[in-house]
C-alpha positions as CSV (number, residue, x, y, z in Angstrom):
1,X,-14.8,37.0,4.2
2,X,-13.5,39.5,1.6
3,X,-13.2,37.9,-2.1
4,X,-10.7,40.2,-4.3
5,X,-11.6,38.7,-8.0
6,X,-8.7,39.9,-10.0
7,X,-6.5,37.9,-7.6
8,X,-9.0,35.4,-6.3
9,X,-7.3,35.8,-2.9
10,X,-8.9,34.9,0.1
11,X,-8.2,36.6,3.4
12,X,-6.9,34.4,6.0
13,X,-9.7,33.3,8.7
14,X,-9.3,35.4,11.8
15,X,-8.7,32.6,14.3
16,X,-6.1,29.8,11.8
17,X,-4.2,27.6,14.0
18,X,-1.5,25.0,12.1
19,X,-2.9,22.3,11.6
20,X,-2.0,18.9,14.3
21,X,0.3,16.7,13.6
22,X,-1.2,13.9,11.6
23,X,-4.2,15.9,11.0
24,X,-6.3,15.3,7.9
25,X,-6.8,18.2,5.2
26,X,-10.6,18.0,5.0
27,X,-11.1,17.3,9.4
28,X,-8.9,20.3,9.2
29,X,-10.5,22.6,7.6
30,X,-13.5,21.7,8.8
31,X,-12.3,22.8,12.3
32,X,-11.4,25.8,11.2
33,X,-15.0,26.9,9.5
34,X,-16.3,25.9,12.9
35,X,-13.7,27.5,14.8
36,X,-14.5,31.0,13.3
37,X,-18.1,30.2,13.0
38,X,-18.2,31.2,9.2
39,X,-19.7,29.8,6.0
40,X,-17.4,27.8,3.2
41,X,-17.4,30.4,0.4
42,X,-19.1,28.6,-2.7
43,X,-16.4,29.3,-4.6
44,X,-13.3,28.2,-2.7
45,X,-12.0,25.9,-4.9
46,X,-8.6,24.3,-5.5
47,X,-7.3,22.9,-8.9
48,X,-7.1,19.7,-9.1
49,X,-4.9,17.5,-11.3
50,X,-4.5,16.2,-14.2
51,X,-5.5,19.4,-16.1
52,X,-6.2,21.9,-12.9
53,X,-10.3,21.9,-12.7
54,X,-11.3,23.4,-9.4
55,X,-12.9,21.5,-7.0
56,X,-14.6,22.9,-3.7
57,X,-12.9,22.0,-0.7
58,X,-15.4,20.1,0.5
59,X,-15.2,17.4,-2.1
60,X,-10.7,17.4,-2.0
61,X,-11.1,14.0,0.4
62,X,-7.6,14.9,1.0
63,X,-6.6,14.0,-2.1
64,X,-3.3,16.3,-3.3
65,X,-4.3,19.5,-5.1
66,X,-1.3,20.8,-8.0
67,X,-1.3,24.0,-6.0
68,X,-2.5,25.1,-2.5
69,X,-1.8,28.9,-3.1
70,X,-5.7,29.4,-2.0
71,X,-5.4,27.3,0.9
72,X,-2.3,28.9,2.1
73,X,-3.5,32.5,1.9
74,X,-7.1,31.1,4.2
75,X,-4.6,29.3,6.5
76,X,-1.4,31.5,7.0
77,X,0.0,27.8,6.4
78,X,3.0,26.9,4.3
79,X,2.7,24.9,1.0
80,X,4.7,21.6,2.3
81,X,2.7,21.6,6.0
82,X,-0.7,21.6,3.9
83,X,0.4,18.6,1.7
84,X,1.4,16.5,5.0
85,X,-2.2,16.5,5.8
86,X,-3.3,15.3,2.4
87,X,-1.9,12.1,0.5
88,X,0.6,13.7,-1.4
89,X,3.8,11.7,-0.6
90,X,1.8,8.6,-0.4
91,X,1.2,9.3,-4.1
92,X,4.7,10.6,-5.2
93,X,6.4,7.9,-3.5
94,X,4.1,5.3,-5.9
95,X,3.1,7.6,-9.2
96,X,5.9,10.3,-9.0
97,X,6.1,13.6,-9.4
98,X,3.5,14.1,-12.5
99,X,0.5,12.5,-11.7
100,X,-3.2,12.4,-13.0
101,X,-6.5,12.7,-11.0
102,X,-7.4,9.6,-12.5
103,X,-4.5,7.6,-11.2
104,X,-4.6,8.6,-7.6
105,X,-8.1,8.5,-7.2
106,X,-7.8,4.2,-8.3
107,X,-4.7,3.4,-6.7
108,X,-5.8,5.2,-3.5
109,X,-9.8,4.6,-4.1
110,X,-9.7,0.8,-2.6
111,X,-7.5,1.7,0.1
112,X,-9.3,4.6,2.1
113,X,-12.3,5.5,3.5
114,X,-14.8,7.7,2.1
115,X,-16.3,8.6,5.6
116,X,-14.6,9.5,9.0
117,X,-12.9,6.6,10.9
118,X,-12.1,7.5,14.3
119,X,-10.5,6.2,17.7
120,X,-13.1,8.2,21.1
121,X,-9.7,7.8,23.2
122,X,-7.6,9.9,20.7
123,X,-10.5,12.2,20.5
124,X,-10.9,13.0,24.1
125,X,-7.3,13.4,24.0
126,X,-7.0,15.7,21.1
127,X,-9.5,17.1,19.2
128,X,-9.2,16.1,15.5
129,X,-9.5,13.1,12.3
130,X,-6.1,11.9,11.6
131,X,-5.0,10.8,8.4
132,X,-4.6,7.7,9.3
133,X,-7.4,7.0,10.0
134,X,-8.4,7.2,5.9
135,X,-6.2,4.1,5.4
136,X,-8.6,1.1,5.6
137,X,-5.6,-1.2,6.3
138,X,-5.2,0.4,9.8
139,X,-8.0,-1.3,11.6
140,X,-7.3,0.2,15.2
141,X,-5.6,2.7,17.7
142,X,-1.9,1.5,18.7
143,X,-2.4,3.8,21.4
144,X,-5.6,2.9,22.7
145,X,-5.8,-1.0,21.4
146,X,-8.9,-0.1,20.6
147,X,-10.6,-0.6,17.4
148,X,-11.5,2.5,15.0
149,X,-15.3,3.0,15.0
150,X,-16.8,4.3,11.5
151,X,-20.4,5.4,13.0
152,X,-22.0,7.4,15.8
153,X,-22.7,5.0,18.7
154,X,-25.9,7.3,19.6
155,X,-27.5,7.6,16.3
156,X,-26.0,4.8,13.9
157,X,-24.8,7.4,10.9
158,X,-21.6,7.7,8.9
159,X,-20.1,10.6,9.4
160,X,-18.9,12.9,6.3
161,X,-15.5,13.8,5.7
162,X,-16.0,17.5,5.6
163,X,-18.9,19.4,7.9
164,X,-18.5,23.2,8.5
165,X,-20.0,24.3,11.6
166,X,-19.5,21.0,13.2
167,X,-16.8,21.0,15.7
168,X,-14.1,17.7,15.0
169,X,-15.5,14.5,17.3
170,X,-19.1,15.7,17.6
171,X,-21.3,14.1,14.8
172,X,-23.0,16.2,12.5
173,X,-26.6,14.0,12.4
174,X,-27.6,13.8,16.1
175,X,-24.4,16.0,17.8
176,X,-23.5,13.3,20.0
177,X,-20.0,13.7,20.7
178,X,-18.1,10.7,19.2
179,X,-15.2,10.8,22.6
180,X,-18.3,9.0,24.5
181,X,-17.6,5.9,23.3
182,X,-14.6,3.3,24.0
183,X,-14.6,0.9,21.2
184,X,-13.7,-2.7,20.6
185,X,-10.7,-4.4,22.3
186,X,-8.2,-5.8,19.7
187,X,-6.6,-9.0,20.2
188,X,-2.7,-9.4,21.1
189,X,-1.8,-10.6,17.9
190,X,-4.3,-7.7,16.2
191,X,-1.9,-5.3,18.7
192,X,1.5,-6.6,17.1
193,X,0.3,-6.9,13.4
194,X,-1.0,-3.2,13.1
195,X,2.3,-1.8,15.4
196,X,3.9,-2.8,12.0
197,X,1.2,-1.3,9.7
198,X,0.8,2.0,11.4
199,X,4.4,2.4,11.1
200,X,4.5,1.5,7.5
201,X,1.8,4.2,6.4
202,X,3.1,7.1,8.5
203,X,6.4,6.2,6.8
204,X,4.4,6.4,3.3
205,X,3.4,9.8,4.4
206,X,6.1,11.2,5.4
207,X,8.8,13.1,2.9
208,X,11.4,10.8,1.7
209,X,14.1,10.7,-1.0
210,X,12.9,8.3,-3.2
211,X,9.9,10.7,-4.3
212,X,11.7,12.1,-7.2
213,X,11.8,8.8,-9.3
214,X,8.8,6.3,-9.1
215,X,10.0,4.1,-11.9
216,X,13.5,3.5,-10.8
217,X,11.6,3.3,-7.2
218,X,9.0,0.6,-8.2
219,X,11.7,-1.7,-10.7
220,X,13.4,-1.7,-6.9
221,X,10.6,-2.9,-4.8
222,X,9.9,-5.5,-8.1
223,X,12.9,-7.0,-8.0
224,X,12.8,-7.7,-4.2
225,X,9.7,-9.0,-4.2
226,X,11.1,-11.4,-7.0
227,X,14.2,-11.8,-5.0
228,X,11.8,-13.2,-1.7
229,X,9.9,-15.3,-4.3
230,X,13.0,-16.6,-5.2
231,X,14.4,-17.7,-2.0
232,X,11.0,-19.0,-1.0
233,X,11.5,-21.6,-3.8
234,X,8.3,-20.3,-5.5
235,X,7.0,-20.0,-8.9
236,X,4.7,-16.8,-9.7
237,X,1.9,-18.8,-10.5
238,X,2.2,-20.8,-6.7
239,X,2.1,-17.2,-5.4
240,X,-1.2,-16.3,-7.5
241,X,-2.4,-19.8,-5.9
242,X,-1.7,-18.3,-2.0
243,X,-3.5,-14.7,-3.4
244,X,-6.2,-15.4,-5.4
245,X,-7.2,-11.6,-4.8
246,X,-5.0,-10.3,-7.5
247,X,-4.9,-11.7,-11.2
248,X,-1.6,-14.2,-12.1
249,X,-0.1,-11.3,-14.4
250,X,0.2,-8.8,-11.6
251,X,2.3,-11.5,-10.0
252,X,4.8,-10.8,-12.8
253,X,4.0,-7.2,-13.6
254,X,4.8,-6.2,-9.7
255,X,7.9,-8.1,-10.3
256,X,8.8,-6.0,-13.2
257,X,8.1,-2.3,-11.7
258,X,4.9,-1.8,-13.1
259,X,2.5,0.1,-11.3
260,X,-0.1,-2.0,-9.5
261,X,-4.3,-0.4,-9.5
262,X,-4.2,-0.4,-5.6
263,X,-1.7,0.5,-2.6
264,X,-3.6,-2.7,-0.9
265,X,-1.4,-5.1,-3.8
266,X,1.5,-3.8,-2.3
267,X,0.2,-4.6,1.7
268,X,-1.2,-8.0,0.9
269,X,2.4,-9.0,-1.4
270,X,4.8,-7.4,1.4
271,X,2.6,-9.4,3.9
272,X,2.9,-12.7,1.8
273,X,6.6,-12.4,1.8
274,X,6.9,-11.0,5.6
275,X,8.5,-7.2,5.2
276,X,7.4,-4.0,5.8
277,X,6.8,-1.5,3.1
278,X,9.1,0.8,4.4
279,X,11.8,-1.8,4.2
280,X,10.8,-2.4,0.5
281,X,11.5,1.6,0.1
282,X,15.1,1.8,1.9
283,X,17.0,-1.3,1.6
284,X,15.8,-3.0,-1.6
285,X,19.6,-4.6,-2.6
286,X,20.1,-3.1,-6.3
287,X,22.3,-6.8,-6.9
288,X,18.2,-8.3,-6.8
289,X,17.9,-6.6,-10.7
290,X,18.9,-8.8,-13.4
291,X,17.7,-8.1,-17.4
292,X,14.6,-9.5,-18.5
293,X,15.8,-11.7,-20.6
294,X,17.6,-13.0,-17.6
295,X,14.5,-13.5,-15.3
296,X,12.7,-15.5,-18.2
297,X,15.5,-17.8,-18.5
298,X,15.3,-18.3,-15.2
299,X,11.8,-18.9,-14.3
300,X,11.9,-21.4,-17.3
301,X,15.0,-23.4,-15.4
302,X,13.1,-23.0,-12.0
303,X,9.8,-24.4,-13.9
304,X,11.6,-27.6,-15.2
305,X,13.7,-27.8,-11.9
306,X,10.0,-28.2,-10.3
307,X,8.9,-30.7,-12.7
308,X,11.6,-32.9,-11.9
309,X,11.5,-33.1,-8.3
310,X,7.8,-33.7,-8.4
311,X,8.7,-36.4,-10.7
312,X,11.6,-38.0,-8.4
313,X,8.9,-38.0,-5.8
314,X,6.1,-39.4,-7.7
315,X,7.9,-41.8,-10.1
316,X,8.6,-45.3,-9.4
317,X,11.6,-46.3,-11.5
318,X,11.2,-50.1,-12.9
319,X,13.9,-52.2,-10.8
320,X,16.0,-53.0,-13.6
321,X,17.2,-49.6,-13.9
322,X,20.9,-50.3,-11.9
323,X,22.6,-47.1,-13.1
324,X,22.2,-43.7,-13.2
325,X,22.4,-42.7,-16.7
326,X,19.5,-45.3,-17.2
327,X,17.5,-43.8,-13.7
328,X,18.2,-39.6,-15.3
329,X,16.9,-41.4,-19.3
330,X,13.9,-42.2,-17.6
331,X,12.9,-39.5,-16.1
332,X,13.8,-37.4,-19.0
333,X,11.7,-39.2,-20.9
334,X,8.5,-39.1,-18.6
335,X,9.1,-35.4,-18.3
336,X,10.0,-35.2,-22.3
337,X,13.3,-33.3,-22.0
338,X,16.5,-33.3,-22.9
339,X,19.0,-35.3,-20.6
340,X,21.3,-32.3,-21.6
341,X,19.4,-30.1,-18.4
342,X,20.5,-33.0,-16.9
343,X,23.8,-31.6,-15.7
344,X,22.4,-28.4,-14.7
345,X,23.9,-27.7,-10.4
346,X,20.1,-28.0,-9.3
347,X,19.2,-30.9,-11.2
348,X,22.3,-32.5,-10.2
349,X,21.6,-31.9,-6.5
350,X,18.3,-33.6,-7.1
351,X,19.7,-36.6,-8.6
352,X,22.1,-37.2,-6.1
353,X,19.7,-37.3,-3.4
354,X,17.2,-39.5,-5.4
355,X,20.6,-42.1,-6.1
356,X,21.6,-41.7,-2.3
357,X,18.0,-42.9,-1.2
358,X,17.5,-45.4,-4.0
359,X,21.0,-46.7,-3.9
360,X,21.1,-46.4,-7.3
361,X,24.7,-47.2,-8.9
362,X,27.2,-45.7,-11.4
């Protein structure tokens, strides 16, 4: 392979078909190495964000480069067909259009696999690593209802991501080919619950609109996640009680638009609350965000509201109590608050069922 140094220009690889739909950047190139028989250049590197140090294909992971110019010169492949097969819109849809090596590699870094995942079916039909298969929250073929495997059944080994003059689906350790196997069945229920997640990470990799602005993008997705908690009748720190996984302030931050370390604290939450990430992306309602000021105020009449019911159901009001000035006194006093939130449309409600059950009279 000529190497022109005053441009640092590749030529393109004599046999470069476009990459497959769905297929992964470094299974891709792979292929191609072993397609045309040839050795990786040393120094085929692409520049890497945040400040552009190169990095030898071979260690990308598919992680988005801040240009391909290299890659598109080896591949006779255009610029935006390249970045499907790495995470790039993954990335802009959470961290926007400027981001920094740093950031990607932790808010992706929990979420994917660092070695080949694979489906045998898929590979006997086609012969390549999806993309999807990086994601660790996709467990299993839709296709195939198959489980993914993560090892060679012959010899036992992880496969890496990237192995020139290995062919895609034959393992690099013992050259076994990996479309042998069938994998483990998944369960009906399995079936149903990854339809949904499938569908949400192809949407996170496909081009959409709200790319070009993150923040106004994740203050969105915050305040519908605050709107469901809302509806649900539940306090952030009862939701930190049902997900111990992520700390009691995320419960608020994710709430407020701020970026969360890991694209998994957006699965688990949109799980919690029953909705699809993709749903959080195209039809948050903007009416769901209020001022901050707002929200506090809120949470703070929502907190007391709680108080008070647990108090209605807990209390037992001594018998002399005959009206219900005396009955709200009371249990403004056990509480110690002021009777004045007394009067306040969900307090009221409250009340009105505790007199209706107690018979308690004006």
């Amino acid at each position: 392979m000529m190497i022109r140094d005053d441009l640092y220009y590749f030529d393109a690889l004599p046999d470069h078909p476009a990459p497959e739909p769905g297929e992964a950047a470094t299974g891709y190139l792979s292929r191609l190495f072993a397609l045309n028989d040839t050795d990786v250049p040393s120094d085929l590197t692409v520049p890497m964000p945040p400040k552009g140090r190169p990095i030898h294909v071979s260690r990308m992971r598919d992680m988005p480069p801040l240009s391909s110019r290299i890659l598109e010169d080896l591949t006779v492949c255009s610029e935006e067909r390249l970045r499907t097969t790495t995470f790039h819109h993954v990335v802009r849809k959470f961290l926007g259009p400027t981001t920094r090596s740093r950031s990607v590699k932790g808010f992706l870094g929990s979420s994917i696999a660092f070695t080949v995942r694979y489906c045998p079916h898929c590979l006997s039909d086609h012969r390549y690593y999806r993309l999807i298969w990086r994601f660790t929250a996709v467990t299993g073929c839709v296709e195939h209802k198959r489980l993914l495997m993560d090892r060679c059944g012959q010899c036992g080994k992880t496969l890496p991501l990237f192995a020139a003059h290995v062919p895609s689906g034959i393992c690099p350790a013992c050259r076994a080919d990996l479309a042998r196997w069938d994998g483990a069945a998944m369960a009906p229920d399995e079936q149903t619950a990854l339809a949904d997640r499938v569908a949400d990470i192809e949407f996170l990799m496909t081009p959409h609109a709200c790319e070009e602005g993150s923040g106004d993008t994740l203050r969105a997705i915050g305040a519908h996640f605050r709107h469901l908690r809302e509806v649900n009748h539940l306090l952030p720190h009862e939701v930190y009680a049902r997900l111990p996984i992520t700390p009691l302030k995320s419960t608020r931050a994710i709430e407020r638009g701020m970026l969360q370390r890991s694209l998994n604290t957006y699965i688990v939450y949109a799980d919690f609350y029953g909705v699809t990430l993709r749903h959080l992306f195209t039809a948050t309602p903007a009416e769901d965000v209020v001022p901050e000021a707002t929200r506090r105020r809120q949470d703070r009449e929502r907190a007391t509201l709680h108080r008070i019911q647990r108090t209605l159901e807990d209390l037992t009001l001594p018998p002399i109590l005959y009206s219900k000035t005396e009955a709200a006194e009371a249990v403004a006093a056990h509480l110690g608050i002021s009777t004045s939130f007394l009067s306040c449309p969900g307090v009221a409600d409250l009340f009105a069922s505790y007199y209706r059950d107690h018979k308690v009279v004006p």
